[in-house]
C-alpha positions in Angstrom: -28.1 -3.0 -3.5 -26.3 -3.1 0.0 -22.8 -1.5 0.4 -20.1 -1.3 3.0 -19.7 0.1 5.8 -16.5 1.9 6.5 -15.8 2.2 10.1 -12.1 4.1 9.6 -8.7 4.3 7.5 -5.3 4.0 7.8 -3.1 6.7 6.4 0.0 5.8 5.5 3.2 8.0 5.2 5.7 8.4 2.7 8.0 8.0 5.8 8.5 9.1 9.5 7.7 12.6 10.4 8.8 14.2 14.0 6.0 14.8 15.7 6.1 18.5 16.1 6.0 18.5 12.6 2.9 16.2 12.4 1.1 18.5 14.7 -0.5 20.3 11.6 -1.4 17.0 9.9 -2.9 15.4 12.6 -5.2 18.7 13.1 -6.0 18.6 9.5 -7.2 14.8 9.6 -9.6 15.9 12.7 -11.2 18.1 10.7 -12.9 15.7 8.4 -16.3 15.3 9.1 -17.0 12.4 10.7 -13.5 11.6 12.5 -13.4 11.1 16.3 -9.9 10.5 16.8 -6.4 10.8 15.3 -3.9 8.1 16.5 -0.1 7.6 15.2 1.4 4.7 14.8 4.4 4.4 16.8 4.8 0.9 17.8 4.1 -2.3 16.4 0.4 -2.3 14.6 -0.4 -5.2 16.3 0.8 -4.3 19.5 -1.4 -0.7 19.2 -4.3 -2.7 18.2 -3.8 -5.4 21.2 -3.3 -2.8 23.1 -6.8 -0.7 22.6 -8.9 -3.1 22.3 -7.5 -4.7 26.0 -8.4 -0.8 27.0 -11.7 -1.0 25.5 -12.7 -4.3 27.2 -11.6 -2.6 30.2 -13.6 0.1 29.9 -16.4 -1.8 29.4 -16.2 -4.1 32.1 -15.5 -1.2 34.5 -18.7 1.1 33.4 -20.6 -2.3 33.8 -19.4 -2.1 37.5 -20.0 1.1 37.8 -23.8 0.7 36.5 
């Protein structure tokens, strides 16, 4: 039998939190096993996602340059 593949999660908040006071939360979530980066929403979801994956393409076509 052939499961999914997770490749991350959203947590979602009970509401906004300042962020001095999400500093401990945020270094909590890093220390799961397996996570690479903590990011908050702060904008627009599809905006943030627009926006990184425009970086990533970026990044790609830059190191393929580079090479």
């Amino acid at each position: 039998m052939m499961t999914d593949r997770h490749a991350g999660y959203l947590v979602i908040l009970d509401g906004p939190i300042r962020e001095d006071d999400a500093e401990a939360l945020i270094k909590a979530i890093k220390m799961f096993k397996g996570v690479i980066k903590v990011e908050p929403v702060t904008e627009d979801i599809q905006l943030q996602l627009a926006i990184a994956r425009a970086k990533n393409e970026l990044e790609i076509k830059l190191w393929s340059v580079l090479r």
